[in-house]
Wavefront OBJ file of the C-alpha trace (Angstrom):
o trace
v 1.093 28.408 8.732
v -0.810 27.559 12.295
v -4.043 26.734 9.998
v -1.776 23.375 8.050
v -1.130 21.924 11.443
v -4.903 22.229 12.448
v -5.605 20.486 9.135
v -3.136 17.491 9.541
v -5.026 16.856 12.740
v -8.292 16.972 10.980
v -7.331 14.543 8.178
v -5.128 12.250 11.023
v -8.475 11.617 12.193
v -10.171 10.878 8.913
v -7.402 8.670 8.347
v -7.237 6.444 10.929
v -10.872 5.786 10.473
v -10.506 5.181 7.244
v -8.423 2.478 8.227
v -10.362 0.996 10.649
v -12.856 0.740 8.206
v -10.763 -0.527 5.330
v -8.599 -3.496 7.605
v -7.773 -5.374 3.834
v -5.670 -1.974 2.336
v -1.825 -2.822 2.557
v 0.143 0.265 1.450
v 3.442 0.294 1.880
v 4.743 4.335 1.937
v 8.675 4.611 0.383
v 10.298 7.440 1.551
v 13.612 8.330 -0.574
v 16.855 9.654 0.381
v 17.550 13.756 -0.353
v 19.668 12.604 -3.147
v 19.275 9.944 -5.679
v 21.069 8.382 -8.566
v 17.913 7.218 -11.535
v 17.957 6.065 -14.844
v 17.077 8.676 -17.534
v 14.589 7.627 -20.109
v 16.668 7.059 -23.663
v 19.714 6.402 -21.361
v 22.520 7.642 -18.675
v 21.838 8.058 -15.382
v 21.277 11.383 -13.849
v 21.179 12.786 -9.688
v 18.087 14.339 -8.807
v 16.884 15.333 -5.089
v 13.430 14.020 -4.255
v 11.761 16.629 -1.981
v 8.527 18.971 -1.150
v 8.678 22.704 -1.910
v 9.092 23.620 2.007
v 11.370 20.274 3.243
v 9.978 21.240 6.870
v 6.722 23.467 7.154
v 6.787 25.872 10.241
v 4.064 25.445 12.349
v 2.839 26.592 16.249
v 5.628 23.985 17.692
v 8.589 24.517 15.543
v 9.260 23.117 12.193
v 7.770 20.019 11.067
v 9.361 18.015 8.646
v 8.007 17.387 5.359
v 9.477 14.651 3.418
v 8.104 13.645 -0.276
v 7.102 9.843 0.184
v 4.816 7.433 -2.257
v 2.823 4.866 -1.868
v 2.169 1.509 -3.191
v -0.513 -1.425 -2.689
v -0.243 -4.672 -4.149
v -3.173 -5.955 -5.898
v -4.130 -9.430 -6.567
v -4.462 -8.874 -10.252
v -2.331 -8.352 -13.246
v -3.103 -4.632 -13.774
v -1.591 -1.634 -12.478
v -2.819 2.396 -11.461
v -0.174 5.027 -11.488
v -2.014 7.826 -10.022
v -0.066 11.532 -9.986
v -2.513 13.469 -7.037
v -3.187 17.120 -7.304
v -3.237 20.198 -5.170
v -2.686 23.378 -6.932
v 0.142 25.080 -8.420
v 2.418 28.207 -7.462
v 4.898 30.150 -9.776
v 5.544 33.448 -8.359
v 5.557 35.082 -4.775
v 1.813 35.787 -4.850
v 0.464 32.310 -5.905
v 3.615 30.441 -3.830
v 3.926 32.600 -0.295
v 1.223 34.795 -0.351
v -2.057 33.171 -1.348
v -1.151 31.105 2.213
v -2.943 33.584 4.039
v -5.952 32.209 2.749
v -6.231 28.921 4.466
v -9.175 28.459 6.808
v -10.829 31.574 5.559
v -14.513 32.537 6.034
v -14.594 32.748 2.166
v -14.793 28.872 1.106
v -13.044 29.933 -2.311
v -10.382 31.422 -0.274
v -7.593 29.160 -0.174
v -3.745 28.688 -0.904
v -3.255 28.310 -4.546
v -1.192 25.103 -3.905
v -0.230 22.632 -1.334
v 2.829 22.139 0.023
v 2.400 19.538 2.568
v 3.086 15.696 2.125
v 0.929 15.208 5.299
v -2.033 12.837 5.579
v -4.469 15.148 2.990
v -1.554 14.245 0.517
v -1.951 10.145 0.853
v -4.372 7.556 -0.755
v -5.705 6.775 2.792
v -8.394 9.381 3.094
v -8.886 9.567 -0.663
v -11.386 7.202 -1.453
v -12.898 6.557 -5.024
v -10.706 4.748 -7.186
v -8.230 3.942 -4.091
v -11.283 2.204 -1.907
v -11.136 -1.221 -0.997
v -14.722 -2.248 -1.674
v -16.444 -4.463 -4.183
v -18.141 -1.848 -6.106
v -14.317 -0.302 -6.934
v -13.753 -2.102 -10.342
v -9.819 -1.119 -9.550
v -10.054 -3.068 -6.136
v -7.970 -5.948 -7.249
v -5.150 -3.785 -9.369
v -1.971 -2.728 -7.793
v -1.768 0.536 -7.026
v 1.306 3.523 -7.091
v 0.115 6.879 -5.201
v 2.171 9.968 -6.195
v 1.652 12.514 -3.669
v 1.723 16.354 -4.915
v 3.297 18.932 -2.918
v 5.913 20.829 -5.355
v 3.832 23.340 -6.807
v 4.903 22.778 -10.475
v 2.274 20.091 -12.020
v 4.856 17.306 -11.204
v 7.380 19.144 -13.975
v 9.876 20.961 -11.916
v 13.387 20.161 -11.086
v 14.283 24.028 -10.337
v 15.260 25.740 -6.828
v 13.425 28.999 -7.031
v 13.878 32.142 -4.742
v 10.334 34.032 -3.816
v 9.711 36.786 -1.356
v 7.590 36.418 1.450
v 5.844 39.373 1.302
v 3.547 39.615 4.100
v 5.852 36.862 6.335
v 3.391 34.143 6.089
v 6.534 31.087 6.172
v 9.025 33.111 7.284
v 7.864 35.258 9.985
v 9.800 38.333 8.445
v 7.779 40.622 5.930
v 10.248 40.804 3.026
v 12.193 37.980 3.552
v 13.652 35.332 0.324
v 11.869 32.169 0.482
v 13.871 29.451 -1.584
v 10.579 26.512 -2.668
v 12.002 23.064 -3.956
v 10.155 22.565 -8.037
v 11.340 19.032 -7.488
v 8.009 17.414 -8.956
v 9.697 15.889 -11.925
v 12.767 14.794 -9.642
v 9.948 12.909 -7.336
v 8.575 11.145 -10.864
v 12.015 9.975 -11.187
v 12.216 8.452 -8.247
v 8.720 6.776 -8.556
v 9.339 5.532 -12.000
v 13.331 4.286 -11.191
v 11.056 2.120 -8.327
v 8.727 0.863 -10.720
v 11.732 -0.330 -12.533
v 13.539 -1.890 -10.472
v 9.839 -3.685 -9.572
v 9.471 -4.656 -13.095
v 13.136 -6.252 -13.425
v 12.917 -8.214 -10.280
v 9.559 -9.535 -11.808
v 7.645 -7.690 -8.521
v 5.459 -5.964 -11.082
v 4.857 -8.001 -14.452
v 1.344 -5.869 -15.601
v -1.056 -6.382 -17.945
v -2.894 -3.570 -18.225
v -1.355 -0.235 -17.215
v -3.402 3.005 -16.308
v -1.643 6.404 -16.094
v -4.123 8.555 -14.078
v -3.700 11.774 -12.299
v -6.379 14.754 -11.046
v -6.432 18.319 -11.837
v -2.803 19.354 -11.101
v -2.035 15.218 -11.330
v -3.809 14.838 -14.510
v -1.103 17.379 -15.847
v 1.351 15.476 -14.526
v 0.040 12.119 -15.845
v 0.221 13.874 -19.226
v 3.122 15.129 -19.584
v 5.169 12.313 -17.846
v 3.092 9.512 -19.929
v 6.029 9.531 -22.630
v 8.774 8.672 -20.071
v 6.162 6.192 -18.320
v 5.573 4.469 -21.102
v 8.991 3.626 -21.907
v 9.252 1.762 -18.429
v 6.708 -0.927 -20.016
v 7.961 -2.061 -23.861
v 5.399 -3.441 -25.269
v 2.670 -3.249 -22.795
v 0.857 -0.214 -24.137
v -0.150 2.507 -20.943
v -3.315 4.139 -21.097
v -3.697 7.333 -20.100
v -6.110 8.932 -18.037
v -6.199 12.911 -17.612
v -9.374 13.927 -14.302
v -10.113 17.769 -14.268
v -6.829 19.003 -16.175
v -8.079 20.731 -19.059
v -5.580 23.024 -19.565
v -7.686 26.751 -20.159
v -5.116 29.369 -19.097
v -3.968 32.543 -19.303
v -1.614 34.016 -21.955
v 0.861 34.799 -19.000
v 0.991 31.625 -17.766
v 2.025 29.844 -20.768
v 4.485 32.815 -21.860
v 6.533 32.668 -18.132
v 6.010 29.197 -16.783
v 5.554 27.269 -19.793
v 8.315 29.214 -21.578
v 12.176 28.785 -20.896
v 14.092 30.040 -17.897
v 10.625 29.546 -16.285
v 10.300 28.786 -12.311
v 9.954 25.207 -12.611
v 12.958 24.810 -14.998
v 10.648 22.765 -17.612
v 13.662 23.008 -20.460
v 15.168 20.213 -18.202
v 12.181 18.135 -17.462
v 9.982 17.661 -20.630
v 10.143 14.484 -22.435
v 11.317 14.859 -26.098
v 8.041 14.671 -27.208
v 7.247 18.231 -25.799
v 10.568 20.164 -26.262
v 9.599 21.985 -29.439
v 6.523 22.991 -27.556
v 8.145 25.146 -25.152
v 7.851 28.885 -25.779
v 4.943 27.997 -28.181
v 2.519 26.277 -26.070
v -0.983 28.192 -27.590
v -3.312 29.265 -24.219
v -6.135 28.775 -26.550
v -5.391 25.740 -27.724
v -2.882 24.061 -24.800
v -5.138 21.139 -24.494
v -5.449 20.164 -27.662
v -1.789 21.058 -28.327
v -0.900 18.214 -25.600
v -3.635 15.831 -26.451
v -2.880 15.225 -30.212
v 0.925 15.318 -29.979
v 0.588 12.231 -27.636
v -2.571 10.212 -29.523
v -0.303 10.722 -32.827
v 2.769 9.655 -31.335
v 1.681 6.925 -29.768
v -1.455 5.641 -32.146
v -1.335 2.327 -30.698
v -2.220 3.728 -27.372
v -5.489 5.263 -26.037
v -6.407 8.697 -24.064
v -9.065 10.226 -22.277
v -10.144 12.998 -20.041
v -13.202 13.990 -17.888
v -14.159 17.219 -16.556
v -17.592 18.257 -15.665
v -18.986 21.680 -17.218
v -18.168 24.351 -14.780
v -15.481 22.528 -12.916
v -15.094 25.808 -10.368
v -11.374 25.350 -9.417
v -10.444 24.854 -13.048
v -11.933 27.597 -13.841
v -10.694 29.854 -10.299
v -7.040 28.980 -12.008
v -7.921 30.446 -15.404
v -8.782 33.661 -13.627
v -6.011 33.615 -11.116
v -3.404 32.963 -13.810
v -5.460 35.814 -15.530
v -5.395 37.930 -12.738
v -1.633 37.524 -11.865
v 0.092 38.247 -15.247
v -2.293 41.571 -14.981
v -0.499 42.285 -11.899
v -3.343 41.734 -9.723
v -1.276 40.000 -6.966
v -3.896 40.313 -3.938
v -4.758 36.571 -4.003
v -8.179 37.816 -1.088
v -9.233 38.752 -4.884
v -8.625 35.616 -7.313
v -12.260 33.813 -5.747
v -14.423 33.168 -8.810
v -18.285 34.510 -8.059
v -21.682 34.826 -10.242
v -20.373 38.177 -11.396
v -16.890 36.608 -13.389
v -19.703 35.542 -16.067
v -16.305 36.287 -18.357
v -14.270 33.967 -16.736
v -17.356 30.926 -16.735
v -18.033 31.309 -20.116
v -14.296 31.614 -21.568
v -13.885 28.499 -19.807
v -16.550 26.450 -20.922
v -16.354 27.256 -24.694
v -13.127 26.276 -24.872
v -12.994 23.760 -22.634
v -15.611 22.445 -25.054
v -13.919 23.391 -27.833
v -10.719 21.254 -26.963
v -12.840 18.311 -26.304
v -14.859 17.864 -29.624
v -11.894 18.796 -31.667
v -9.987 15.755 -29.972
v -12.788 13.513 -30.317
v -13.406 14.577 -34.377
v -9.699 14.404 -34.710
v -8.275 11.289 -33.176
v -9.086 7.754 -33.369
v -7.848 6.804 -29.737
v -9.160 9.664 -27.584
v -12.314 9.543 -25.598
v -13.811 12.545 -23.076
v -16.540 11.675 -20.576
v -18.065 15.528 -20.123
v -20.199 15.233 -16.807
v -22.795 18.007 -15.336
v -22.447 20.185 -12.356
v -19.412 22.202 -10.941
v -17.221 19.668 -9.247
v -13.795 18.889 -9.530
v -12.022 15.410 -9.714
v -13.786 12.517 -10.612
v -11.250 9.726 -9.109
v -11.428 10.008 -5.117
v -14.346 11.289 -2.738
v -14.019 15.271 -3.065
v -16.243 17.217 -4.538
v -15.033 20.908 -5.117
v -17.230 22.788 -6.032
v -17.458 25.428 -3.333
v -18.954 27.956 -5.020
v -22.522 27.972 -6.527
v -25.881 26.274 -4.864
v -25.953 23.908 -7.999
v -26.784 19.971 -7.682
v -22.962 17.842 -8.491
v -22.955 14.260 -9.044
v -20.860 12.376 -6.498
v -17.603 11.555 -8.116
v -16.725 8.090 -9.119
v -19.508 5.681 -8.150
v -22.332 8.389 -8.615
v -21.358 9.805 -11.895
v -23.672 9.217 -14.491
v -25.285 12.780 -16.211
v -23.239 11.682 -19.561
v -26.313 10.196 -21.257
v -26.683 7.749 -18.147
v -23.095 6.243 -18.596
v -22.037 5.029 -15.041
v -18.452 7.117 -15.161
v -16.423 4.054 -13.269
v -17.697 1.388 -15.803
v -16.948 3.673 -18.578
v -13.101 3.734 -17.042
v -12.523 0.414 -16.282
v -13.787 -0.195 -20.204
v -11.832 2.309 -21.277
v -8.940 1.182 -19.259
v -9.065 -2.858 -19.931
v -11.243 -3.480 -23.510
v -8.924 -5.551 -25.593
v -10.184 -2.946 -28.567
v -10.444 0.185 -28.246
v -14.200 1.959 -29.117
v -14.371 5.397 -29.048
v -17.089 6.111 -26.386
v -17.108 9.893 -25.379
v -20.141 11.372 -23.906
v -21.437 14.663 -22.632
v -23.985 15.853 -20.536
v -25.845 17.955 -22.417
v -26.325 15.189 -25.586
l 1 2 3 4 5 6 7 8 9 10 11 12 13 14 15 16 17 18 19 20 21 22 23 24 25 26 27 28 29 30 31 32 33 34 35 36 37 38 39 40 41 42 43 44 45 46 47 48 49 50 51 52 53 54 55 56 57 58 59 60 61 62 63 64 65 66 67 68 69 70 71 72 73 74 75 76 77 78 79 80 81 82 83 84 85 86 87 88 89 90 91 92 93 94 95 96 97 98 99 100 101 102 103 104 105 106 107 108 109 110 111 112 113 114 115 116 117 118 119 120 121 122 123 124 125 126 127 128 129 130 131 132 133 134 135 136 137 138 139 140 141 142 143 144 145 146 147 148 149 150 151 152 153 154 155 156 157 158 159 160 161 162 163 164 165 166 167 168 169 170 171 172 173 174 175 176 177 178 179 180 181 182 183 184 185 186 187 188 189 190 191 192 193 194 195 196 197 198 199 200 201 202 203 204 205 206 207 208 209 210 211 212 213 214 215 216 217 218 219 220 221 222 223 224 225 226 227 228 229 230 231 232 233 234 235 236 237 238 239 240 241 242 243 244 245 246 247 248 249 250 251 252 253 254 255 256 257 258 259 260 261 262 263 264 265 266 267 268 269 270 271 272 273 274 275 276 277 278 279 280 281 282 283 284 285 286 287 288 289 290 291 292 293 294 295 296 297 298 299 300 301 302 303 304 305 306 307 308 309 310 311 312 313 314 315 316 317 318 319 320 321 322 323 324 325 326 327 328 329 330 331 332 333 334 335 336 337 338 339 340 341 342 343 344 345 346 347 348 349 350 351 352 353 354 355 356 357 358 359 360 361 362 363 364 365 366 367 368 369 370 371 372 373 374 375 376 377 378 379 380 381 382 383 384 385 386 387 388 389 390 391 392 393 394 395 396 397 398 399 400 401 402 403 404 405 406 407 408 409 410 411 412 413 414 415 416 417 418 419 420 421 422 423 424 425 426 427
């Protein structure tokens, strides 16, 4: 765990002079207590226990404490971003203890399958994009919520879960139980229970609401949008869904999606999804998702992007692949020019998902961009793989017929009608 203290110090740099640089950005960082009493969406109140999946991370001095914190900025407009961040996602022993061993490899698609640090990589202060306080940032004058990511469960989990520590990598002792906190649904709670309270003391009164969240966020965005919504009567959310288009393994969907799973997602799901669990579809998750919510809510409007060989989305396909196979060697799960299989399966049905949701809805739009990177919202391109040109995300992204990407949001986000306006690549 040495490498995650060498990295907070790498990103405390970043940080501070991102600051320096950005004098104007007021964000105020809530930290909750361990256990909290929150309105349930529908009614009742309910305890849940705000918290990262390692509370304190071990490091070369000790432990460090690791709290679960958010963020907020006021804006000086009426509109307000709620943005879930991502980071991965863990749900057995290889992908949650063992894949840690990765960090700082030689191999730049080496790296832990998840995050489980709250530390400065998990903040809006190094993250650019749609969070940068410059003139050019059609967001710059909204007021901003920052949902930091370091559960391991795509923001759904309110489940204790015991993993062995193989190889020692948290614990020290080869072997050894390993108890990670799924609290990411319990750290929603919290977040939307603020937002709440905001909205009744007439902090927050919003005209235009966007629900955003990337690649493990954008999961998170979707799924939570139902009990979101219901924070805001009348003032319909929009949701927006970066570099989470759900291709997965058979596995995954049968033991995480699935009852009695790690995260405990029987608990967590809004009503909207309940009769989806144990029948989520691998080949047709996205879709599944997608046209529950833009039929349930038709007075409401969706979108995703992704671009075409978005390499990390398509390194968790074949590591949720991999793992229900029983490959557990996570030095293996790195996606090269030889997993042709794995490229391809993604892309056609990636592809497939996104044209059936445009043919099929009438408030869902997809914004399909070229190149291999992941996450369109902040500054970081991942694409760490293949020597092919990317688009800078957010105020360079334009290979969908020429559409600047962060116009085509902040359209999408504040037209008083919506117009369907998807747009690929390749057209």
């Amino acid at each position: 765990m040495h490498s995650y203290a060498k990295r907070f110090r790498y990103f405390a740099v970043m940080a501070l002079s991102f600051c320096a640089h950005n004098a104007f950005a007021q964000w105020e960082q809530i930290t909750p207590e361990n256990e909290v009493v929150v309105s349930v969406p529908g009614g009742g109140e309910k305890t849940v226990y705000p918290s990262c999946s390692l509370p304190a991370l071990p490091g070369p001095e000790g432990l460090t404490p690791n709290p679960f914190s958010f963020y907020f900025e006021q804006g000086e407009s009426d509109n307000l971003l709620i943005y879930f961040n991502g980071g991965g996602a863990c749900w057995d022993s290889a992908t949650c203890l063992a894949s840690m061993q990765l960090e700082f490899d030689d191999n730049p698609m080496s790296r832990a399958a998840y995050n489980p640090s709250a530390g400065i990589e998990n903040t809006p202060f190094i993250s650019g994009g749609i969070f940068e306080d410059t003139q050019e940032n059609p967001f710059q004058t909204w007021s901003k919520v920052f949902i930091p990511y370091c559960t391991g469960d795509l923001h759904l989990g309110s489940k204790d879960t015991h993993y062995v520590d193989e190889l020692g990598i948290v614990t020290g002792l080869p072997g050894a139980e390993v108890t990670l906190k799924h609290r990411g649904h319990d750290n929603a709670l919290v977040v939307m229970q603020w937002i709440k309270e905001k909205l009744s003391n007439d902090d927050l009164s919003p005209n235009k609401v966007l629900l955003s969240g990337s690649s493990a966020g954008g999961y998170g965005a979707t799924f939570n949008f139902p009990y979101f919504q219901s924070l805001f009567g009348s003032t319909k959310v929009a949701l927006f869904a970066d570099a989470s288009l759900g291709v997965i393994s058979r596995g995954f969907t049968q033991t995480v999606l699935n009852y009695q799973g790690p995260w405990g997602i029987e608990d967590t799901l809004p009503p909207n999804f309940q009769s989806l669990i144990g029948n989520f579809n691998h080949l047709t998750l996205n879709k599944q998702v997608m046209l529950r919510l833009a039929y349930q809510y038709p007075w409401n409007r969706f979108a995703q992007y992704s671009t075409g060989t978005d390499i990390v989305q398509i390194q968790f396909s074949k590591i949720s692949d991999q793992v229900s196979r029983g490959n557990l060697d996570p030095t293996t799960w790195g996606v090269t020019e030889s997993d042709l299989g794995y490229i391809l399966g993604w892309q056609l049905q990636a592809n497939a998902s996104l044209h059936a949701l445009s043919a099929f809805t009438w408030n869902y739009q997809f914004y399909l961009g070229e190149g291999t990177c992941h996450m369109v919202l902040n500054d970081f391109c991942e694409d760490n793989a293949f020597p092919v040109s990317s688009p800078s995300p957010f105020y360079n992204e334009q290979s969908a017929r020429g559409i600047s990407f962060n116009e085509w949001l902040h359209t999408f986000a504040t037209s008083r009608r919506f117009r369907e306006n998807s747009a690929a690549y390749y057209h």
